[in-house]
C-alpha positions in Angstrom: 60.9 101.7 -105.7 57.5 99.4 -104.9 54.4 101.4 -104.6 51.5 99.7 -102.5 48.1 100.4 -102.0 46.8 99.4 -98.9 43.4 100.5 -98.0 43.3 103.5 -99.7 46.7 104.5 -98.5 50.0 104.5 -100.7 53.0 103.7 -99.1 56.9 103.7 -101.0 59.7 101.3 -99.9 63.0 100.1 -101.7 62.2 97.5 -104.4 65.2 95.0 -103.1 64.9 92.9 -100.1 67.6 93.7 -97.8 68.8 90.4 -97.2 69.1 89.5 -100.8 69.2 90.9 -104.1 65.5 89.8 -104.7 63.3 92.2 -106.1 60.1 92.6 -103.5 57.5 93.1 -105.9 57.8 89.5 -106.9 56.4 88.9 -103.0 53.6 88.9 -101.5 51.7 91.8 -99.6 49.0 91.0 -96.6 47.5 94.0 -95.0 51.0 96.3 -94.3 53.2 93.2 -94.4 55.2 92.7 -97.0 57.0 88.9 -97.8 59.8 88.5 -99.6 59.7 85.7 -102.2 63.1 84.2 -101.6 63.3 83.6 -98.0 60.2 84.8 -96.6 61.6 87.8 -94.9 58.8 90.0 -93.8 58.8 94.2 -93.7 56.1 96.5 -92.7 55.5 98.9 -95.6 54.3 101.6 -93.3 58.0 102.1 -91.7 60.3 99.5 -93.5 60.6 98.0 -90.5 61.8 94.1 -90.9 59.2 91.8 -89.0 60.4 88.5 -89.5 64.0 87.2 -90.3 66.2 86.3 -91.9 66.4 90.0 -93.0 68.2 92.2 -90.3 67.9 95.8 -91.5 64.5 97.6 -92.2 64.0 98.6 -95.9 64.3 102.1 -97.2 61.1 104.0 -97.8 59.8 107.1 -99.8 57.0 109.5 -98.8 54.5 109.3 -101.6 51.3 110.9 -102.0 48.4 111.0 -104.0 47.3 114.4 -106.3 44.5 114.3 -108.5 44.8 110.9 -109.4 48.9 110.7 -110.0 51.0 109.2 -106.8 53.9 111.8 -106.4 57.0 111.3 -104.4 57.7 114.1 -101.8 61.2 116.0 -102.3 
């Protein structure tokens, strides 16, 4: 799992680009867009969404919150 703070928000997606066996947290994030480091494949972190090819299925993602300081993954 990635974890990503975006303005004040924390948002949980599946670690591994779906296109390839890279690990996304070796990317790059901009806003809610995040870049794969292999072949530039772009996902919004908000949905897993993919926004840019060559990835062709949206990423897995986690509903994560934050308690008194400790980010905590809904059951």
């Amino acid at each position: 799992m990635l974890l990503c703070l975006v303005e004040g928000a924390v948002y949980g997606v599946h670690d591994t680009c779906t296109h390839e066996a890279v690990s996304l947290s070796l990317g790059a994030l901009c806003e809610h867009r995040l870049r794969c480091p292999l072949h530039g494949s772009e996902f919004d972190i908000r949905s897993g969404k993919v926004l840019d090819e060559p990835a062709d299925t949206d990423l897995q993602t986690y509903s994560v919150y934050i308690d008194d300081g400790w980010v905590c993954l809904h059951e």
